[in-house]
Backbone of each chain as ProteinMPNN parsed JSONL, in Angstrom:
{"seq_chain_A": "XXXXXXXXXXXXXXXXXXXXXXXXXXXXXXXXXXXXXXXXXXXXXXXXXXXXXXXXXXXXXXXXXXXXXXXXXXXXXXXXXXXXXXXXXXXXXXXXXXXXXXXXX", "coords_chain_A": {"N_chain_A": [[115.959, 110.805, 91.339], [118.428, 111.569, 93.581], [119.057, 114.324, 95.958], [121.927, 113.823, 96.311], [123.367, 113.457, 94.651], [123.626, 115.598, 93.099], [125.158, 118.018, 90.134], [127.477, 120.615, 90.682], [127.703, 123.611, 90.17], [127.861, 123.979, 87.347], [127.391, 125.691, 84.575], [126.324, 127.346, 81.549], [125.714, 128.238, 78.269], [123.205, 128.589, 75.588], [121.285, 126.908, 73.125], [117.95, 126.431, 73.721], [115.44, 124.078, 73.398], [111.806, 123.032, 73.248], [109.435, 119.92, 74.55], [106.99, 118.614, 73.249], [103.206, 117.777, 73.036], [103.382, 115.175, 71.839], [105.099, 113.75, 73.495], [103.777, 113.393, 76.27], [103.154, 111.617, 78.634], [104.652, 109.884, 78.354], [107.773, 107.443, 78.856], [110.299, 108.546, 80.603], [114.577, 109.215, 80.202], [115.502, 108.853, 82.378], [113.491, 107.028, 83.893], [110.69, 108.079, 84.83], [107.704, 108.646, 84.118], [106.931, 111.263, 81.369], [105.539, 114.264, 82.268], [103.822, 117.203, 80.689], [103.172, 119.153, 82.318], [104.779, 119.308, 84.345], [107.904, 120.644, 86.034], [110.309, 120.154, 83.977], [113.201, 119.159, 82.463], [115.82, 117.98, 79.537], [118.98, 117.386, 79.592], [122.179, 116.436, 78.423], [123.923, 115.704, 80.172], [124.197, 116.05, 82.57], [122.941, 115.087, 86.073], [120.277, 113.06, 87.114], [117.666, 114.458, 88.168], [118.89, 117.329, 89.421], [118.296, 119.896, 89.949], [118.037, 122.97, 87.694], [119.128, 126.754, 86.929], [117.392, 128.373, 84.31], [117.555, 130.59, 82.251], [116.361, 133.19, 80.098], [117.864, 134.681, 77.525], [116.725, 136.503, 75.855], [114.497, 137.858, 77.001], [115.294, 137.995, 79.924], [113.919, 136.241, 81.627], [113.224, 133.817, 84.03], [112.989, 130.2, 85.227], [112.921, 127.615, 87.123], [114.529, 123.837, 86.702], [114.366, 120.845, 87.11], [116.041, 117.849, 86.232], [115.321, 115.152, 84.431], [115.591, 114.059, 81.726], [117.222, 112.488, 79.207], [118.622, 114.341, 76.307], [119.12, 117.093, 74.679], [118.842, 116.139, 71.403], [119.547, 117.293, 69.142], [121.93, 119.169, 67.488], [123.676, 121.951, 68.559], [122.091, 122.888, 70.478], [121.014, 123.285, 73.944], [119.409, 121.894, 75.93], [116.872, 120.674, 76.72], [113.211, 121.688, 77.249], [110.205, 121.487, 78.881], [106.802, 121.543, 78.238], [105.52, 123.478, 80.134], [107.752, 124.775, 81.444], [108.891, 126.013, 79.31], [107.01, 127.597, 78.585], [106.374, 129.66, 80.239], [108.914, 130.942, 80.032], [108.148, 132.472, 78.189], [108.416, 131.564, 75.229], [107.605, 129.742, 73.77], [106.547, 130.797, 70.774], [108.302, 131.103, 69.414], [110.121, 129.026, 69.762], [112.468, 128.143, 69.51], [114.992, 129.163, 71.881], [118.056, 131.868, 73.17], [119.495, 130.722, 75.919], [120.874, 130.726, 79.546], [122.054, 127.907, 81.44], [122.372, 127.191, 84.633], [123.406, 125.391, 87.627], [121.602, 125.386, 90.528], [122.775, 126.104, 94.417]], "CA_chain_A": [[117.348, 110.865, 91.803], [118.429, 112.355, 95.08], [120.194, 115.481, 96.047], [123.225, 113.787, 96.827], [124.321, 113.39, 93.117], [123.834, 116.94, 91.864], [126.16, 118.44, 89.898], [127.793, 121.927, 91.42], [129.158, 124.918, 89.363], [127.827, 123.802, 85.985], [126.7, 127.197, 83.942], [126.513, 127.146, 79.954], [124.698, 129.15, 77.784], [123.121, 127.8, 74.357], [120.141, 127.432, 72.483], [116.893, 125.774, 74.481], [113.724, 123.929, 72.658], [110.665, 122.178, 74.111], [108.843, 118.873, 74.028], [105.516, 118.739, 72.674], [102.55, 116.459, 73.919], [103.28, 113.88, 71.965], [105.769, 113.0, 74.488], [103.016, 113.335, 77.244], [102.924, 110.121, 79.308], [105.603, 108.45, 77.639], [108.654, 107.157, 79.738], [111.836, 109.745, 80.489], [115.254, 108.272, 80.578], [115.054, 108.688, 84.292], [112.153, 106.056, 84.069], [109.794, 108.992, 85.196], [106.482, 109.113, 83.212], [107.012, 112.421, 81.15], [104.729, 115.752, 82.523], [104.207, 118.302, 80.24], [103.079, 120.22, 83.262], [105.715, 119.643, 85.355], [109.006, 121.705, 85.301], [111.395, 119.358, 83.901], [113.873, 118.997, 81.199], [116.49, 116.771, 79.532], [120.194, 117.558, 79.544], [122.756, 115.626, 78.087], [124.987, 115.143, 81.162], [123.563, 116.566, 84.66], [122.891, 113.76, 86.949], [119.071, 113.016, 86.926], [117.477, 114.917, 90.07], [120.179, 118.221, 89.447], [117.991, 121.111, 89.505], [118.751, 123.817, 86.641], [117.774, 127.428, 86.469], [117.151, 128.445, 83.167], [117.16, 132.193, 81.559], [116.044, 133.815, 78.792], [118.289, 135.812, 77.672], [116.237, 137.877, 74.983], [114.02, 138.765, 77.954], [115.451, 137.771, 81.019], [112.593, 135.807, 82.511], [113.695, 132.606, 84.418], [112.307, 128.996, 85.4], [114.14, 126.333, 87.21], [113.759, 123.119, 85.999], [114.744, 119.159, 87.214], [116.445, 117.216, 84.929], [114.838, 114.129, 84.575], [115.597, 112.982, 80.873], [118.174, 112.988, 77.941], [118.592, 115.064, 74.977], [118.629, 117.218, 73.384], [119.29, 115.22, 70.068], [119.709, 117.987, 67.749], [123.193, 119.891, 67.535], [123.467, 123.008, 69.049], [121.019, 122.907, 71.896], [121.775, 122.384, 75.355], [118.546, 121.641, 76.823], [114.917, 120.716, 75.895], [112.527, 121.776, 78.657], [108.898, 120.949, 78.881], [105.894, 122.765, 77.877], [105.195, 124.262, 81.131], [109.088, 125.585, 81.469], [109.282, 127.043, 77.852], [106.037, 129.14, 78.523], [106.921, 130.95, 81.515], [109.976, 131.624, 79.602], [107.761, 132.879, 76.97], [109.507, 130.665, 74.087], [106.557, 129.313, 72.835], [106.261, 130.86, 69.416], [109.802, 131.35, 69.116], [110.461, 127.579, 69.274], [113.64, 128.096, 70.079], [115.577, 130.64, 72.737], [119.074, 131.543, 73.593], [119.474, 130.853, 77.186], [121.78, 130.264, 79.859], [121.62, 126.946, 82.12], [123.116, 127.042, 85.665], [123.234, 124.813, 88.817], [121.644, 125.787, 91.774], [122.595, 125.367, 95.346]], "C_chain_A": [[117.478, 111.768, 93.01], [119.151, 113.246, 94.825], [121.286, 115.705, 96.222], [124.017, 113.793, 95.71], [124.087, 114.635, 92.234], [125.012, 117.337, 91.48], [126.337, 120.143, 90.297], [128.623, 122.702, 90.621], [128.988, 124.853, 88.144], [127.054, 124.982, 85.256], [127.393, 126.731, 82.449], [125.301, 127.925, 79.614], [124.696, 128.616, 76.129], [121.592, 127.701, 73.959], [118.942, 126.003, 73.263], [115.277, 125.361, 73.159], [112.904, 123.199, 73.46], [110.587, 121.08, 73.969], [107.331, 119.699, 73.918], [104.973, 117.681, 73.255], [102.496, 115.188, 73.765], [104.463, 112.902, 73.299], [104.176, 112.386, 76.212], [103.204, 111.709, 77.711], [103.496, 109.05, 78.958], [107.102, 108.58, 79.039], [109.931, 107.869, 79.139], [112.78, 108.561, 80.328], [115.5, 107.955, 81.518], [114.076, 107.567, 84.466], [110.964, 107.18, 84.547], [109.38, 109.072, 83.685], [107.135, 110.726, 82.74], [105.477, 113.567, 81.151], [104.819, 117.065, 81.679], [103.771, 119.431, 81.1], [103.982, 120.507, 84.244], [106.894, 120.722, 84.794], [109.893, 120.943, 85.172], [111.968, 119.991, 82.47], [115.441, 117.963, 80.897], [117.636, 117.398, 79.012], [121.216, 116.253, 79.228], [123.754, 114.738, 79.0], [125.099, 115.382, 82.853], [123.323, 115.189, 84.741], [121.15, 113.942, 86.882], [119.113, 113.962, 88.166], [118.105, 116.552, 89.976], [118.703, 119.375, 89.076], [118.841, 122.352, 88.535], [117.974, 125.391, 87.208], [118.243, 128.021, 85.032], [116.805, 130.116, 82.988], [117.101, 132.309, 80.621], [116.945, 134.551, 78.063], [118.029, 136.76, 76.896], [115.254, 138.435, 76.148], [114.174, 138.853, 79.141], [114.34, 137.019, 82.008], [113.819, 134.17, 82.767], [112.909, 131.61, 84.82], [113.232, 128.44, 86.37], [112.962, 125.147, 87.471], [114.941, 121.811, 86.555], [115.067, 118.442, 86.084], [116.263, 115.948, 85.27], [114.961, 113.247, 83.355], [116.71, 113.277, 80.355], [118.283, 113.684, 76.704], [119.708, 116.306, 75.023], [119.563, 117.023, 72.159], [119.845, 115.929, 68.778], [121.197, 119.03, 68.172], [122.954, 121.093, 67.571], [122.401, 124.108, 70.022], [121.514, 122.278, 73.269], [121.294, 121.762, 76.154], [117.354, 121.576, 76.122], [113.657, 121.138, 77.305], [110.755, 121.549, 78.124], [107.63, 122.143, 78.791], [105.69, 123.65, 78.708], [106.379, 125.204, 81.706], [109.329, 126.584, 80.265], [108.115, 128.22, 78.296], [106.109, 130.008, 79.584], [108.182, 131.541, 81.429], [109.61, 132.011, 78.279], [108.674, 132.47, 75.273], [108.908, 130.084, 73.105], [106.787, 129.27, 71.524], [107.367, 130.836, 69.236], [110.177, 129.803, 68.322], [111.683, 127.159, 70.144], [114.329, 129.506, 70.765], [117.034, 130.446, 73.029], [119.019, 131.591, 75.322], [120.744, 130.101, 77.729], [121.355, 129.187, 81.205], [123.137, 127.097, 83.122], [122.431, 125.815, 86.973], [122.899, 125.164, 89.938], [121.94, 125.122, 93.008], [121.724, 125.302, 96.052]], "O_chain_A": [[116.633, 112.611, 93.31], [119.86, 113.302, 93.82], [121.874, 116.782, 96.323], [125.212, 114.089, 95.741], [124.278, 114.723, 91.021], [125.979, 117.15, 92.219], [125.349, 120.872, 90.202], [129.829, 122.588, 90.398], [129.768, 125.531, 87.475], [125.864, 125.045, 85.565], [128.423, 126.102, 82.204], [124.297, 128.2, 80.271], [125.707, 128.313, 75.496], [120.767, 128.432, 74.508], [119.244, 124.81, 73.247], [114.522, 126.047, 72.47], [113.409, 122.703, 74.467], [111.493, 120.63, 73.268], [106.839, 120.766, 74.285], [105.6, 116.798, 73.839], [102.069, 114.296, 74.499], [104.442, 111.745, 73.72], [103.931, 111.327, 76.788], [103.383, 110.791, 76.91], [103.228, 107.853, 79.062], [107.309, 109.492, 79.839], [110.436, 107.895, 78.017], [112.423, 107.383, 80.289], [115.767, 106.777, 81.754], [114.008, 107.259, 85.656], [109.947, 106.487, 84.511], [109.982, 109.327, 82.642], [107.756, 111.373, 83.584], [104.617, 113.623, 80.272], [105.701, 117.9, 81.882], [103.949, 120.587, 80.714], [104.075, 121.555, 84.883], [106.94, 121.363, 83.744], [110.563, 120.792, 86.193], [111.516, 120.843, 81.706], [116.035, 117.363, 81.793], [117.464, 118.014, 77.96], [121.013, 115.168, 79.774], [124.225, 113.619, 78.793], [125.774, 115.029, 83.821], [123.426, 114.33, 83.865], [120.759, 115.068, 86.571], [120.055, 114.221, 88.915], [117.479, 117.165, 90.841], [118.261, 119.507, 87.935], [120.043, 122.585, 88.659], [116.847, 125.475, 87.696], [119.437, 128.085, 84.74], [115.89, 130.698, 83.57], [117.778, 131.566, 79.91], [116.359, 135.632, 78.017], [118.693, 137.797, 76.91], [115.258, 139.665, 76.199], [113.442, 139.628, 79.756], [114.094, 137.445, 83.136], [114.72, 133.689, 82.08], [111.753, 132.031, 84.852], [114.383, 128.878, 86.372], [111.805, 125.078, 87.888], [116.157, 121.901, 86.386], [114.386, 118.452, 85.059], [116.857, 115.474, 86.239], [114.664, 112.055, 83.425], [117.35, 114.221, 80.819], [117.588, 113.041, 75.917], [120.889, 116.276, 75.371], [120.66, 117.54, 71.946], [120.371, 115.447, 67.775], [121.264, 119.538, 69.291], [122.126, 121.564, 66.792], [122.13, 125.3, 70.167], [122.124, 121.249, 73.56], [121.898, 121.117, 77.011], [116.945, 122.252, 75.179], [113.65, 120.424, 78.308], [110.387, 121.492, 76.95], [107.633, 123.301, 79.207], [105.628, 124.792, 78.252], [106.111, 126.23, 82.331], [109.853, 127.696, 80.323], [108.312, 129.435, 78.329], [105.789, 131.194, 79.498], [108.651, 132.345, 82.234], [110.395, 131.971, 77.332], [109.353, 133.18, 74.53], [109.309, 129.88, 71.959], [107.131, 128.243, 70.939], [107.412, 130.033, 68.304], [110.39, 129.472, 67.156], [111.865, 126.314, 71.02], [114.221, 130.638, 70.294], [117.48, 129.307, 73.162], [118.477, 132.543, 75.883], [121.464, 129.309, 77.121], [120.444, 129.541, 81.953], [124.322, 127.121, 82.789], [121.245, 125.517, 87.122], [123.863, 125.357, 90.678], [121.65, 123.932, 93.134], [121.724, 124.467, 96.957]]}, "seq_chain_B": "XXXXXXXXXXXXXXXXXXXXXXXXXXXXXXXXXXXXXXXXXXXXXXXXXXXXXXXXXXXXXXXXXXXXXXXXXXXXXXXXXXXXXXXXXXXXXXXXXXXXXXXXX", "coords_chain_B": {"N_chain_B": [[105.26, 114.476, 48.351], [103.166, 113.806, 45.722], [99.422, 114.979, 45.105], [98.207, 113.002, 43.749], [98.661, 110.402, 44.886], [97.231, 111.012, 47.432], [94.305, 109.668, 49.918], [91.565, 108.79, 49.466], [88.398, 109.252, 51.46], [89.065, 108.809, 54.155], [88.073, 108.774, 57.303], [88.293, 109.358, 60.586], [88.389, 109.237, 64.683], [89.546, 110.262, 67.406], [92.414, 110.463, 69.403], [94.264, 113.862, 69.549], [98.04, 114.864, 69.413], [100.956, 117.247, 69.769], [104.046, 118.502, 68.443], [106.844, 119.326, 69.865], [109.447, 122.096, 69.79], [111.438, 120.944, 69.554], [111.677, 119.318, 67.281], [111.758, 120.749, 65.676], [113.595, 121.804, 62.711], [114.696, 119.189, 62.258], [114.744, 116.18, 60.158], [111.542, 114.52, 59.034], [110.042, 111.869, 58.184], [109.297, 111.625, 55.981], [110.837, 113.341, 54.332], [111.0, 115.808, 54.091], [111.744, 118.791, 55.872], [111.202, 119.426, 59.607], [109.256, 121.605, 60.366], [108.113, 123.778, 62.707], [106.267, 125.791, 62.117], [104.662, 125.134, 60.317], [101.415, 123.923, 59.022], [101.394, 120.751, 59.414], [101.691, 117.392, 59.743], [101.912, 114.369, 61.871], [100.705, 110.822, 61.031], [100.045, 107.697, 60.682], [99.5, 105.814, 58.691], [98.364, 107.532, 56.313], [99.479, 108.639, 53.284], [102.031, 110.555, 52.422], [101.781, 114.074, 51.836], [98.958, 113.657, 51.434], [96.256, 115.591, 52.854], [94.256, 116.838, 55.211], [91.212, 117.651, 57.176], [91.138, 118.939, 59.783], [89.028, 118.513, 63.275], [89.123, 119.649, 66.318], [87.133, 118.29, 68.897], [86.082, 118.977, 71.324], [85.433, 121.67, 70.979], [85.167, 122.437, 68.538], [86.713, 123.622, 66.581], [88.58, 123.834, 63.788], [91.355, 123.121, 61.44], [93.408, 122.696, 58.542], [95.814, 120.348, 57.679], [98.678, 118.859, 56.399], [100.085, 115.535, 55.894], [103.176, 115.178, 56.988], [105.101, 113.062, 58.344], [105.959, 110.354, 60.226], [103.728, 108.957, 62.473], [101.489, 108.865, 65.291], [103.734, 108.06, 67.951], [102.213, 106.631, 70.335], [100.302, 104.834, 72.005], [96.91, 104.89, 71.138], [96.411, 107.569, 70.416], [95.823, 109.598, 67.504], [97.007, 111.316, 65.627], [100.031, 113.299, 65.293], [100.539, 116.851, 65.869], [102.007, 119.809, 64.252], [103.224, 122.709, 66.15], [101.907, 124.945, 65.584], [99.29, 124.328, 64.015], [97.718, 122.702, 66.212], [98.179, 125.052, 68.2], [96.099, 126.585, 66.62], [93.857, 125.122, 66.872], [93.616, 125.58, 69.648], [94.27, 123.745, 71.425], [96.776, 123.653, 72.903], [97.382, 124.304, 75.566], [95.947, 121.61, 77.326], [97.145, 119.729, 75.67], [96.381, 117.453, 74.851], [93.81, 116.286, 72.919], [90.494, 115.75, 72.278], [89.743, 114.436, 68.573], [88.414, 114.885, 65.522], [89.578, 113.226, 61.974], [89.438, 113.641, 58.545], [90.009, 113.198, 55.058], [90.327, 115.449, 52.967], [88.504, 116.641, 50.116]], "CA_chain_B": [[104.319, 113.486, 47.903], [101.928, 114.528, 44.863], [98.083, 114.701, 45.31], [97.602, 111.723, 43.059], [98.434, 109.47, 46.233], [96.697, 110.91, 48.109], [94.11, 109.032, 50.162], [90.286, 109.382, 49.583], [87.572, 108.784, 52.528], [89.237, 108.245, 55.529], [88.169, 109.311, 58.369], [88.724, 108.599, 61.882], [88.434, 110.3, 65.353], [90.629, 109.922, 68.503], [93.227, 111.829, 70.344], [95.789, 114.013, 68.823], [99.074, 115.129, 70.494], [101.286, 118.004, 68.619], [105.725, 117.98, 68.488], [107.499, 120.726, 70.608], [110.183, 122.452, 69.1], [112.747, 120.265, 69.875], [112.014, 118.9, 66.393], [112.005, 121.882, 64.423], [114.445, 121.933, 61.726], [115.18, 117.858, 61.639], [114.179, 115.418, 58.873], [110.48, 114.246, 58.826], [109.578, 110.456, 57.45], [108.808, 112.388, 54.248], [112.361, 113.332, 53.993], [111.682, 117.066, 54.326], [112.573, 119.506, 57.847], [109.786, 119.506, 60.58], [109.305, 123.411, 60.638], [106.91, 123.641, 63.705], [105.047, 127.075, 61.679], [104.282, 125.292, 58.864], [100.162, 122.87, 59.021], [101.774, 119.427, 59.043], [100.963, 116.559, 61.004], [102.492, 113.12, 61.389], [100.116, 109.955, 60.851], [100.62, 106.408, 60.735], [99.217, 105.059, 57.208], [97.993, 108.057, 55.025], [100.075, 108.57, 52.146], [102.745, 112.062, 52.701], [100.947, 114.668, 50.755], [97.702, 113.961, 51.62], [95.519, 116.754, 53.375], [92.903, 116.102, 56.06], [90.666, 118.427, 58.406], [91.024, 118.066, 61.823], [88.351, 119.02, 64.1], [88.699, 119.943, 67.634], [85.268, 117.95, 69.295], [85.829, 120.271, 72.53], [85.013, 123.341, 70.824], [84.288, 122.827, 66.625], [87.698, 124.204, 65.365], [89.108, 123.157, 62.193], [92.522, 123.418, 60.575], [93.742, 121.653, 57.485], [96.766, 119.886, 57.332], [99.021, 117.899, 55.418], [100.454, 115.076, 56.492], [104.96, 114.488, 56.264], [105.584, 112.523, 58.849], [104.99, 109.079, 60.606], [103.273, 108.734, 64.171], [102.166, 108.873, 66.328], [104.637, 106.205, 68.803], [101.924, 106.026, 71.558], [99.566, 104.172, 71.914], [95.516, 105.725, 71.876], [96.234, 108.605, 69.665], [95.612, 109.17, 65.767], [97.775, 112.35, 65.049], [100.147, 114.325, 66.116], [99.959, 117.756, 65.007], [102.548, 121.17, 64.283], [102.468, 124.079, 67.09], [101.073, 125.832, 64.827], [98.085, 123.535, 63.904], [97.834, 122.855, 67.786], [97.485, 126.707, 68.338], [94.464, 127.416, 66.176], [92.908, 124.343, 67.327], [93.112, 125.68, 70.801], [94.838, 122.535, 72.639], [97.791, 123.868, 73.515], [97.358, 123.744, 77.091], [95.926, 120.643, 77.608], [98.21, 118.741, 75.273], [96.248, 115.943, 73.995], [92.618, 116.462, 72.518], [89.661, 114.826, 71.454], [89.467, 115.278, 67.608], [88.041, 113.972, 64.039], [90.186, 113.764, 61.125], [89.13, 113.358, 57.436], [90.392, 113.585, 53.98], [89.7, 116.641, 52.449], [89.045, 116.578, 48.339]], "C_chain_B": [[103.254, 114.523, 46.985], [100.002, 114.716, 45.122], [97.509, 113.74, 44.773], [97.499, 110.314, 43.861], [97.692, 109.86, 46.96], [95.261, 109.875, 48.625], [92.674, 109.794, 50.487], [89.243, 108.598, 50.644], [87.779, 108.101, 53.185], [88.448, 109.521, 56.236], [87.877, 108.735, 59.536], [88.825, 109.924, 63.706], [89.22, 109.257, 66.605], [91.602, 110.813, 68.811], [94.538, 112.228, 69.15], [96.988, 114.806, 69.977], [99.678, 116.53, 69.161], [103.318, 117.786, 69.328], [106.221, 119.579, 69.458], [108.678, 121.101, 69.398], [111.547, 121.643, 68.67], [112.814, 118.98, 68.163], [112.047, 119.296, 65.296], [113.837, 121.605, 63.678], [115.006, 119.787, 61.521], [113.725, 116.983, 60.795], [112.939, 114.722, 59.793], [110.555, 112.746, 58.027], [109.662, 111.11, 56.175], [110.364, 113.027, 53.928], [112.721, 114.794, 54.258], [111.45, 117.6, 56.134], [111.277, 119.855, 58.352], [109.841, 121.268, 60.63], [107.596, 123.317, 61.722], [105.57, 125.188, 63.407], [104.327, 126.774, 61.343], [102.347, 124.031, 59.696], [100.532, 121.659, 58.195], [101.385, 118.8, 60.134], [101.556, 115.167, 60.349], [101.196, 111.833, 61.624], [100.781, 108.567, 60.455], [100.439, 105.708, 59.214], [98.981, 106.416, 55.927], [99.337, 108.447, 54.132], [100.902, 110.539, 52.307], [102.3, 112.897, 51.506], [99.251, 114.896, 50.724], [97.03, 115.321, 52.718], [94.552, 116.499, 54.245], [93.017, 117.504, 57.103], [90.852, 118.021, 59.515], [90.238, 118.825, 62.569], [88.373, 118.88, 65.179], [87.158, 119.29, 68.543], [85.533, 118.355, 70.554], [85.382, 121.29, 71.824], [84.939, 123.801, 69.331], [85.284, 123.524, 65.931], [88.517, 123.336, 64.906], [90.641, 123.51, 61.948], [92.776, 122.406, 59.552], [95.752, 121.489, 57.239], [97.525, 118.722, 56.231], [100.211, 116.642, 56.262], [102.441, 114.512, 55.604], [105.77, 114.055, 57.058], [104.452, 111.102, 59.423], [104.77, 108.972, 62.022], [101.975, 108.357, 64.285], [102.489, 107.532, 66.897], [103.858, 106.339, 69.744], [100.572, 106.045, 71.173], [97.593, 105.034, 72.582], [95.488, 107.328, 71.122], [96.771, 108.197, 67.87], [96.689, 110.184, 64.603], [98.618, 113.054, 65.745], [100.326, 115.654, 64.962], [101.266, 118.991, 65.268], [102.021, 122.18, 65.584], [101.562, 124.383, 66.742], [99.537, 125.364, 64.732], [97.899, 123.488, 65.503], [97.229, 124.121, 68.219], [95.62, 126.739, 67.839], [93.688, 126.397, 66.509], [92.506, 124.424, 68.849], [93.653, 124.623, 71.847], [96.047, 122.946, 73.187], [97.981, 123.05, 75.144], [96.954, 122.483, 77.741], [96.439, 119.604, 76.769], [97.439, 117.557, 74.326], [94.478, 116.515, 73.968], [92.059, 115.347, 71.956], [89.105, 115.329, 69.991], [89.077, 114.204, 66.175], [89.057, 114.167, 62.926], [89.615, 113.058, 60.077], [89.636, 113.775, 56.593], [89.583, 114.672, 53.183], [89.839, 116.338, 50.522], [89.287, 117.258, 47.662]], "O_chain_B": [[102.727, 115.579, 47.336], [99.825, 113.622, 45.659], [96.368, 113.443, 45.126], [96.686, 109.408, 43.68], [97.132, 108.895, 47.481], [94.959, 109.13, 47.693], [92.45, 110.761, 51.216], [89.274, 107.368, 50.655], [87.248, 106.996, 53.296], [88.28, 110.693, 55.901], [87.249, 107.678, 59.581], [89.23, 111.086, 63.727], [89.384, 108.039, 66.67], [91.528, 111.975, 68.41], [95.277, 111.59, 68.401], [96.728, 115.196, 71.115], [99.136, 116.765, 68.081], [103.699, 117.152, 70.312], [105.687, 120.688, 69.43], [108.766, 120.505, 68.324], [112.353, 121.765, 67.748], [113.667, 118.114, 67.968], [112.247, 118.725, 64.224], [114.895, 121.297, 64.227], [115.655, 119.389, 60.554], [112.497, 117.072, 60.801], [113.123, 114.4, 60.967], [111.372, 112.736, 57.107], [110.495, 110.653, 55.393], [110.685, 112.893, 52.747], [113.842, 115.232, 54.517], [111.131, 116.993, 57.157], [110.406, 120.448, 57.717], [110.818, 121.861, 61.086], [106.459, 122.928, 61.453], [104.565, 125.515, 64.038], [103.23, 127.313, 61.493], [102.393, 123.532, 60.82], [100.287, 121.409, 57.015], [100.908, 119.264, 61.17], [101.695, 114.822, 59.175], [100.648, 112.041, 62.706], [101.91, 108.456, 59.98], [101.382, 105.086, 58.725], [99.392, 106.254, 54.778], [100.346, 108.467, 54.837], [100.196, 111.547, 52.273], [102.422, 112.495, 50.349], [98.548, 115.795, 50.261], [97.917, 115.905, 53.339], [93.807, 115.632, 53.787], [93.962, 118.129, 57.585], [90.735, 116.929, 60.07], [90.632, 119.988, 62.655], [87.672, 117.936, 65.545], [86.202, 120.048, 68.707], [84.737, 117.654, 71.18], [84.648, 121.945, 72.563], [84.75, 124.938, 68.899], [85.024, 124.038, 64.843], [89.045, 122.351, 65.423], [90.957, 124.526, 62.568], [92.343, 121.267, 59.728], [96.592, 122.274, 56.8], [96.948, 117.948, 55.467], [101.028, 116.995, 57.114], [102.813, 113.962, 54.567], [106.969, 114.308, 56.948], [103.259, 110.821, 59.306], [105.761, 108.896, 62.749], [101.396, 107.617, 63.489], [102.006, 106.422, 66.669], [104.593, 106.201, 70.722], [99.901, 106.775, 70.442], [97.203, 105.457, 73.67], [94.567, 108.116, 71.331], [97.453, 107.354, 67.288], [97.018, 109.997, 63.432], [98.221, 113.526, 66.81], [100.286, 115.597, 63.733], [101.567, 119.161, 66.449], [100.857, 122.385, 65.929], [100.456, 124.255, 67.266], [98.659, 125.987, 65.329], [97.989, 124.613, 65.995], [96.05, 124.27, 68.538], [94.53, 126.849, 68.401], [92.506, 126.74, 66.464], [91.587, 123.794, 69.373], [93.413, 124.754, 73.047], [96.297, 122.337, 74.227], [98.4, 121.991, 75.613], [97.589, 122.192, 78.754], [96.171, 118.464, 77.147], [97.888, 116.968, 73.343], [94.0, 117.091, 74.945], [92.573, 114.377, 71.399], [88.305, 116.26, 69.901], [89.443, 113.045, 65.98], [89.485, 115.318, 62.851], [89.221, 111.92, 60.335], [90.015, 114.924, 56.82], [88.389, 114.638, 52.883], [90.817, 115.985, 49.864], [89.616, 116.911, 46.528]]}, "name": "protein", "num_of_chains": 2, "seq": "XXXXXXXXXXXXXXXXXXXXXXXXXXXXXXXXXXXXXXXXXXXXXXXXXXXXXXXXXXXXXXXXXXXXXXXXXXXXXXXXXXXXXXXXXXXXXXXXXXXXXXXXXXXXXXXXXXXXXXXXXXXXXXXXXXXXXXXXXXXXXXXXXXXXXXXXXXXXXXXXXXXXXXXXXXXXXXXXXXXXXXXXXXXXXXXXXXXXXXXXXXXXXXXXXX"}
């Protein structure tokens, strides 16, 4: 998706989980192959393409991350991000983190 | 599932994948909650309850799981596997491994 359909001003804060590999190489809803190396993740209502950045907020560490699919499926999550986004937001063992998701320009 | 289903002398080798968090706490084929701590693993035919080694053939490590769910949905792999399991087997990072699995008695 291009840069012309991002969304501007969107900030929320809520609870973040990963994918795992079985996703690996399976098709996003974007049609993009899914990377668990890349920095993506799947939001329920950003425009594909909409860069995010993503904080921690038990340790403050940040990511930003392309939203390329849909989810997350489970109630009370706002975002699922991809293996390579959760671990540089040290989230790993956790599973799950509270964080806050903003729009960059 | 009891141990009396379970399922004696399989075994089988091929790739396994493991679940991100994003499916911690929802229902499992087996009816109970994916907890991504616990040494579970989803499979396509063995019987929920059963138990099987899984060996790492990069690098000779073991864990024993039980299997309470059904997968894996892609095509070319035999298991997918808990963080947790995942962890001590060392795949993390590269996501998808080459590994043996057998029924344990």
């Amino acid at each position: 998706g291009g840069g012309s359909e991002s969304a501007h001003g969107y900030r929320a804060e809520g609870k973040a989980s990963y994918y795992g590999s079985r996703h690996h190489g399976r098709r996003t809803a974007s049609g993009e192959r899914f990377d668990q190396h890349a920095l993506t993740a799947a939001h329920r209502t950003l425009p594909f393409g909409t860069r995010v950045k993503v904080t921690n907020l038990n340790n403050d560490r940040t990511v930003v991350v392309r939203i390329n699919d849909r989810g997350p499926h489970t109630r009370g999550r706002i975002i699922d991000l991809s293996h390579e986004a959760a671990e540089r937001l040290g989230m790993l063992r956790a599973g799950v983190a509270l964080v806050r998701v903003e729009t960059i320009d």
